[in-house]
N, CA and C of each residue as an Amber inpcrd file, in Angstrom:
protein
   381
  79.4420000 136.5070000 -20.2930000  78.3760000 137.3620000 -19.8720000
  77.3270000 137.4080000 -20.9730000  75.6230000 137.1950000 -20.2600000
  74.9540000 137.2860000 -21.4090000  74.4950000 138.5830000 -21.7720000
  73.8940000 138.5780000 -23.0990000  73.2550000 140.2280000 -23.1930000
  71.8560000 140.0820000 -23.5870000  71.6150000 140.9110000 -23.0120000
  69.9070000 140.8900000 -23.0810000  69.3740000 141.6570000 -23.9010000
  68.5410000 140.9230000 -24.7060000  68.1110000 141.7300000 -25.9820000
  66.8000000 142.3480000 -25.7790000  65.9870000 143.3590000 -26.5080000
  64.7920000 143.5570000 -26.3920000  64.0130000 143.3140000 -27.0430000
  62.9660000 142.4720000 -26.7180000  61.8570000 141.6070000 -27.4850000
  60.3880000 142.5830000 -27.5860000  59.9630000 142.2190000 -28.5210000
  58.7980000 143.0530000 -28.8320000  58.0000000 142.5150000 -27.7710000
  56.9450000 142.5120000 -26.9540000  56.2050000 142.1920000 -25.8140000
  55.2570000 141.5390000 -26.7930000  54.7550000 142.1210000 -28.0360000
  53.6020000 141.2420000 -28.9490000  54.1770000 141.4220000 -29.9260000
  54.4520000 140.3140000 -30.9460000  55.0970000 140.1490000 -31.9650000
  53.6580000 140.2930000 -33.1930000  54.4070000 140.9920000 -33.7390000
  53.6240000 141.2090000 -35.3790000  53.1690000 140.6920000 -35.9740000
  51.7350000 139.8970000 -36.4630000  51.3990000 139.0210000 -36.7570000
  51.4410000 138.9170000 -38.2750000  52.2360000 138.1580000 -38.9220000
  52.1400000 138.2690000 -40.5600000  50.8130000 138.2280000 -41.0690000
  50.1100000 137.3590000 -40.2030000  48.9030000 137.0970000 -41.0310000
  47.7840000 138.1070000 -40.7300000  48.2690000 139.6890000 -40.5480000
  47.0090000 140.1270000 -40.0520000  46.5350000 140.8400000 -41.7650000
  47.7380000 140.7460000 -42.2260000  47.2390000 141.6780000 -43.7360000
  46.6590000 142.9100000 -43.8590000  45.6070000 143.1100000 -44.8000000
  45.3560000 144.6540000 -45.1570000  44.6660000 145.6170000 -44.0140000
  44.2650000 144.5380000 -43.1480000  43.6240000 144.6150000 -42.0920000
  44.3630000 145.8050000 -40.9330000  45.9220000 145.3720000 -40.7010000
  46.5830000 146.1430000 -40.2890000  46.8030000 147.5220000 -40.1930000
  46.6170000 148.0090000 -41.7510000  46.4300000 149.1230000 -41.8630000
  45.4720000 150.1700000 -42.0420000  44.1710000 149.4780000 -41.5070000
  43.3470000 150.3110000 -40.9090000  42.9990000 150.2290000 -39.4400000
  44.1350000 149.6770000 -38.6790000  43.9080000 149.7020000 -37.4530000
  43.9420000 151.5810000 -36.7070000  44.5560000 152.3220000 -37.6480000
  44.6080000 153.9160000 -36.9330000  43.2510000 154.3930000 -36.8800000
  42.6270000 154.1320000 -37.9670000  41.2870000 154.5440000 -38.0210000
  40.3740000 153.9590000 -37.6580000  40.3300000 152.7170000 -36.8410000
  39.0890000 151.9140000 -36.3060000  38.7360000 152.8640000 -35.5290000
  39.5750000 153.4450000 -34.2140000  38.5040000 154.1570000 -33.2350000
  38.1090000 155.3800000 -33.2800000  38.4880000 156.0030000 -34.2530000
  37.8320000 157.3270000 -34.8070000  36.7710000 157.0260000 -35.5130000
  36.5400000 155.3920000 -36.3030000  35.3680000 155.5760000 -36.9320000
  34.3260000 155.1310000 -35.9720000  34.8530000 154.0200000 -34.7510000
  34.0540000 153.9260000 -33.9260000  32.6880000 154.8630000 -33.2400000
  33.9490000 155.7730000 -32.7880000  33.4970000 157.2110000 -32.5130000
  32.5550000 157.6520000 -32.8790000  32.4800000 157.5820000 -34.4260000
  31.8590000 158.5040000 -34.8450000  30.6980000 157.5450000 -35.6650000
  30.8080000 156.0950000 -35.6830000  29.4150000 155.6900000 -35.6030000
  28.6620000 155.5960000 -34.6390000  29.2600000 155.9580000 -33.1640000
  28.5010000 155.2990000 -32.2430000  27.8900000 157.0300000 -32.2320000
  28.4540000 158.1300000 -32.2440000  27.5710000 159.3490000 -32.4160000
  26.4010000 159.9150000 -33.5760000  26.6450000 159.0990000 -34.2190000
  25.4460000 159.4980000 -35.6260000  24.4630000 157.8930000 -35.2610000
  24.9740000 157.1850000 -34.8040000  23.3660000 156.2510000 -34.0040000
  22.5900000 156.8330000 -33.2330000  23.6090000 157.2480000 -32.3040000
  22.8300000 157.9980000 -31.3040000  22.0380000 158.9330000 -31.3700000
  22.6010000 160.3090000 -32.6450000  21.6320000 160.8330000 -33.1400000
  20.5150000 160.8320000 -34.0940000  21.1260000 159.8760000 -34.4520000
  20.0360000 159.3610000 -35.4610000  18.6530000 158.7080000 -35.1860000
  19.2560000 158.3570000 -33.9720000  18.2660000 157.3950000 -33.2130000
  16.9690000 158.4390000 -32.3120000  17.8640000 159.5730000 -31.7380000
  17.5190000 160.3080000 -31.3210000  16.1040000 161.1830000 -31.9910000
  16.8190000 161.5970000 -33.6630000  16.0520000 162.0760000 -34.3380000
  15.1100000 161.8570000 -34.5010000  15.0000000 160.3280000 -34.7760000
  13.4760000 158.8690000 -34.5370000  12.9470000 159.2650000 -34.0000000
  13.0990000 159.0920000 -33.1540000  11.8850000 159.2620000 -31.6670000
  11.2280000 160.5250000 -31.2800000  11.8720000 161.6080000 -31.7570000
  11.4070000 162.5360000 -31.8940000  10.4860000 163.3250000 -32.7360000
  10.9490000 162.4220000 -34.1890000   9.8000000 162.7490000 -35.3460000
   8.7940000 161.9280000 -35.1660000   9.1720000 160.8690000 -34.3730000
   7.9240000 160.0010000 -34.5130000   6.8210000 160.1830000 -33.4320000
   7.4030000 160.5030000 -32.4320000   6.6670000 161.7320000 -31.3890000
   5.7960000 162.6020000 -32.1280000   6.5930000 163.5170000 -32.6320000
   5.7530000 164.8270000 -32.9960000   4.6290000 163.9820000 -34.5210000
   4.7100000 162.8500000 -34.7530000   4.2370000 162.1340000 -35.7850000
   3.2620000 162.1870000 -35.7530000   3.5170000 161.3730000 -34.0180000
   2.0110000 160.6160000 -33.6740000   1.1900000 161.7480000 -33.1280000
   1.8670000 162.8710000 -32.0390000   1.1700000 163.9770000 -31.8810000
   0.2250000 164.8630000 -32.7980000   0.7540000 164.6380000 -34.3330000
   0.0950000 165.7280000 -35.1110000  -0.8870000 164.5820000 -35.4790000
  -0.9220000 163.3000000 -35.6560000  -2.0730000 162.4790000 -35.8680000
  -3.0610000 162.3500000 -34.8960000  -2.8310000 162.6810000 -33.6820000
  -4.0540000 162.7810000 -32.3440000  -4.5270000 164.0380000 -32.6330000
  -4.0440000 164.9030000 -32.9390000  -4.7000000 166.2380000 -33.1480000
  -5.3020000 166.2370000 -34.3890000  -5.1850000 165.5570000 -35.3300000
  -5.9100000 165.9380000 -36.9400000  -6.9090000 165.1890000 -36.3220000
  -6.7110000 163.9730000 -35.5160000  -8.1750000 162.8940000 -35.5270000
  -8.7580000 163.4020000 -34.1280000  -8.8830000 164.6710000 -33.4780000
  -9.5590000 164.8210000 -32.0060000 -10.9100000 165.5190000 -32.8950000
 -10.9840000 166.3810000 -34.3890000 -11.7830000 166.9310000 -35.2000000
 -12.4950000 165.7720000 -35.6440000 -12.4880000 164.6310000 -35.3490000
 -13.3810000 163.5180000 -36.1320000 -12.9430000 162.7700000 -37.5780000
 -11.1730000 163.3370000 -37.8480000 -11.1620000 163.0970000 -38.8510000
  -9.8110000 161.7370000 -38.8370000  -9.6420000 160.8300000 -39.8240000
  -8.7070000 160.4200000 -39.7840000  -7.6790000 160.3300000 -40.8000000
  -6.3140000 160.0970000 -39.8620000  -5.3740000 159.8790000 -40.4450000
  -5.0750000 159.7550000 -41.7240000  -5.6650000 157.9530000 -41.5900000
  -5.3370000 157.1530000 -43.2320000  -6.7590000 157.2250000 -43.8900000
  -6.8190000 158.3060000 -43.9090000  -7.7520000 159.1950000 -44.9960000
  -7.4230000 159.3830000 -46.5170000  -7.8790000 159.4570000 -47.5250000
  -7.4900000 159.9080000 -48.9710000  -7.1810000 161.0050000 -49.1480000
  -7.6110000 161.8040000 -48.5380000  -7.7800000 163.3040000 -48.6160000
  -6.4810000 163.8530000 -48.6640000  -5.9960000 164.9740000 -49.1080000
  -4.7720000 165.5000000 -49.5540000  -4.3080000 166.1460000 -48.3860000
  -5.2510000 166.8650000 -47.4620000  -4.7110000 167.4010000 -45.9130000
  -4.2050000 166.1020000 -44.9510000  -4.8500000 165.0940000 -44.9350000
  -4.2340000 163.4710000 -44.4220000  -2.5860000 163.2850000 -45.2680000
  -2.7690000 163.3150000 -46.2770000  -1.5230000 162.7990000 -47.4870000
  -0.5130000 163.5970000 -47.0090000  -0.6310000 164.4750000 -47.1170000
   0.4440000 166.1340000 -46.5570000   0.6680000 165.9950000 -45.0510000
  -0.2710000 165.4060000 -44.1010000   0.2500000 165.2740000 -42.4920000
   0.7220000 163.6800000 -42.8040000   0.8790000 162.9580000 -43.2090000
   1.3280000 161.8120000 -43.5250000   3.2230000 162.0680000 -43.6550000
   2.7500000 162.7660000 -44.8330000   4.8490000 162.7000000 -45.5070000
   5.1260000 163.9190000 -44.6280000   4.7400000 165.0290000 -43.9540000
   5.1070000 166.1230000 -43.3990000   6.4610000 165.6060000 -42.9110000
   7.0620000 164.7470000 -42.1460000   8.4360000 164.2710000 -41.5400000
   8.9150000 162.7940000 -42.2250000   8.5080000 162.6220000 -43.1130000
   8.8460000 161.5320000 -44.0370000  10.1900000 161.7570000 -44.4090000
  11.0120000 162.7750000 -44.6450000  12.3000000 163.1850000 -44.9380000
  13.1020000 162.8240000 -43.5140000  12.5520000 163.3970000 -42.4120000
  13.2990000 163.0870000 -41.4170000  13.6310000 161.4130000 -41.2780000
  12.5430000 161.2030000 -41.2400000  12.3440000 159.6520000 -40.9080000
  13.5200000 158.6580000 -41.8040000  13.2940000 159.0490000 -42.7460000
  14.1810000 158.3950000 -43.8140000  15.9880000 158.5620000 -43.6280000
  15.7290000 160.1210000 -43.6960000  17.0290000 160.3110000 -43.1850000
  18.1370000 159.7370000 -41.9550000  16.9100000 159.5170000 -40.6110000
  17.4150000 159.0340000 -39.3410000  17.6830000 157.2630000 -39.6770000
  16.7120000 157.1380000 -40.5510000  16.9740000 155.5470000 -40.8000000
  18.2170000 155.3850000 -41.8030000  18.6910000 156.4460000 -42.7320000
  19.8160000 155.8430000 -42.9180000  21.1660000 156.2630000 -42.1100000
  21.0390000 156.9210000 -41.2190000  21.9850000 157.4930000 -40.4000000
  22.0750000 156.7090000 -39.6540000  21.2080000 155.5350000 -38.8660000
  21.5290000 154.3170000 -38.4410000  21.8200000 153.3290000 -39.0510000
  21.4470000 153.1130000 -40.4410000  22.1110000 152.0950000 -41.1810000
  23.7700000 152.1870000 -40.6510000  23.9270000 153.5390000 -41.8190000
  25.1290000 154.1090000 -41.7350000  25.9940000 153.5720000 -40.5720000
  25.4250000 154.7270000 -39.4550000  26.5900000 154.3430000 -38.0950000
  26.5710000 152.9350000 -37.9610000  25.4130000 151.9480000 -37.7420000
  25.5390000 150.6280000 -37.8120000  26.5820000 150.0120000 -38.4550000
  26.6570000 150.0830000 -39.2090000  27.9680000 149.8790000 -40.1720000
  29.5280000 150.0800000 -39.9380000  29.3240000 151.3150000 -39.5770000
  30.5760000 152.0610000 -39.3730000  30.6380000 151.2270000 -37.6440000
  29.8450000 150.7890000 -36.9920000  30.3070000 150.4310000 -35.4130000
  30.8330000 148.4960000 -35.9010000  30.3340000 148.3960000 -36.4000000
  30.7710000 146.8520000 -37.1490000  31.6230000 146.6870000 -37.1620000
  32.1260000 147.4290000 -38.3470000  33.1460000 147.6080000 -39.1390000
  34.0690000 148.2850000 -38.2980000  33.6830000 148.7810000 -37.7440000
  35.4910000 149.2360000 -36.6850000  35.7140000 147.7480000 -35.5950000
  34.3480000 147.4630000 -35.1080000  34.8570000 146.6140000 -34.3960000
  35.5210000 145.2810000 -34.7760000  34.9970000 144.9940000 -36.0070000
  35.4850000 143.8690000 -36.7710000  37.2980000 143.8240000 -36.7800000
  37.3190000 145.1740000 -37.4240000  38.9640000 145.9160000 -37.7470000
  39.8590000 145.7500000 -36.2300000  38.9470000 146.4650000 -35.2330000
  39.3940000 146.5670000 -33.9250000  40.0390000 144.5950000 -33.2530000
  39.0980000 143.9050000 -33.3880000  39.0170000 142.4890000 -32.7630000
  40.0170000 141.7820000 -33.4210000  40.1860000 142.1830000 -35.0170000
  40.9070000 141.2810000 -36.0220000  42.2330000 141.5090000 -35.7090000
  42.4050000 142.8970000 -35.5880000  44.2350000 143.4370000 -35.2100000
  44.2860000 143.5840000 -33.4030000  43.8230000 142.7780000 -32.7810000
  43.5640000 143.2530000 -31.5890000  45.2420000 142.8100000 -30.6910000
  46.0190000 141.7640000 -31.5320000  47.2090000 141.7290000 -30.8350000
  48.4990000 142.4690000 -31.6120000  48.3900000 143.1900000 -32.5300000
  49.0080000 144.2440000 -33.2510000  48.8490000 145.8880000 -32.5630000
  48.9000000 146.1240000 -31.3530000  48.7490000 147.0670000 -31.1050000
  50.0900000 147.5050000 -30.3030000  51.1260000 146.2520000 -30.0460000
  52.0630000 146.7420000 -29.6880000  52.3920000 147.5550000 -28.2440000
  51.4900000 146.8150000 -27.3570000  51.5290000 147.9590000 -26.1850000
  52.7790000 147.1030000 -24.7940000  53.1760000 149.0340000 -24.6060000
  54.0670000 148.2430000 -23.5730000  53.5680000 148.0580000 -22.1640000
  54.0940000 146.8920000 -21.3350000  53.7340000 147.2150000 -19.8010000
  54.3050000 148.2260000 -19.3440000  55.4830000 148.7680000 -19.7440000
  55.5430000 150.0100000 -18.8650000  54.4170000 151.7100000 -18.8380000
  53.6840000 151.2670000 -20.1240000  52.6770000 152.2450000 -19.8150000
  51.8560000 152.4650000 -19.1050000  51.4660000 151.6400000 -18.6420000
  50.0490000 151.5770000 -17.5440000  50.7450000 152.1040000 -16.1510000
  49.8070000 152.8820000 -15.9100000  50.3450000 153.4730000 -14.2650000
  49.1620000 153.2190000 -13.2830000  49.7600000 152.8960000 -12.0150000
  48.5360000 152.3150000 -11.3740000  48.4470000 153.7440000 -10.4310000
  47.7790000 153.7270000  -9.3430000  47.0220000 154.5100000  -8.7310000
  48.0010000 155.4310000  -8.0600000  49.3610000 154.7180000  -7.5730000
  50.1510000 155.8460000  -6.6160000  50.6750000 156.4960000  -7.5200000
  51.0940000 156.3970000  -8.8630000  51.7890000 157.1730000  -9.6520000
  50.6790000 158.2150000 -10.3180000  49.4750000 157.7880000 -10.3390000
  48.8080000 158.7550000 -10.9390000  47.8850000 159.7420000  -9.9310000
  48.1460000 159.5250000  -8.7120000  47.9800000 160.3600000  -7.6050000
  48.9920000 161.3780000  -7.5170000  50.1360000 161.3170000  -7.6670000
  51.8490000 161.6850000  -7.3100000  52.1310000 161.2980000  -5.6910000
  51.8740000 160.0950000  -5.5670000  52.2370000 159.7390000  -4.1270000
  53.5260000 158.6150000  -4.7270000
């Protein structure tokens, strides 16, 4: 009589290395680059809105923008902090969505999953 052993469904890849052990944290960092793009991105468009808005209004008086003048200079950098900021908050998340996915793709047959997890539609109805 034979005996039936139990086989890993995906076997462990030696060669995945250091890589492996940041597979817990790829999709939390995912996560959370794909939410600081979004806001970051968000932030953009919004300062740059109210950017261009406060530049139609300084120039409806006859005056402009890229002027020398120190009231131009001061509506110039007025959201220069934002701006900067949102641009590295997309660097940032950029990075962080890379970099998980890189982590994610590299260990992508180290995840060890069984077929008996997946439930199809009558079991997750309760029929």
């Amino acid at each position: 009589m034979e005996t039936s052993r139990s086989v890993d469904p995906v076997p462990a890849r030696p060669d995945a290395g250091p890589l492996a052990r940041l597979r817990p944290y790829a999709r939390p960092v995912l996560i959370a680059g794909i939410v600081i793009t979004v806001v970051a991105a968000v932030l953009l468009v919004v300062v740059m809105g109210l950017d261009a808005f406060n530049a139609t209004v300084y120039s409806v008086g006859g005056k402009n923008i890229s002027d020398a003048t120190p009231e131009a200079q001061s509506l110039r950098d007025q959201f220069l902090g934002a701006k900067v900021g949102s641009i590295i908050g997309l660097v940032v998340g950029g990075i962080a969505l890379v970099a998980s996915i890189a982590v994610m793709y590299a260990t992508r047959g180290l995840d060890g999953g069984d077929e008996d997890d997946d439930l199809g539609y009558d079991e997750l109805a309760g029929e």
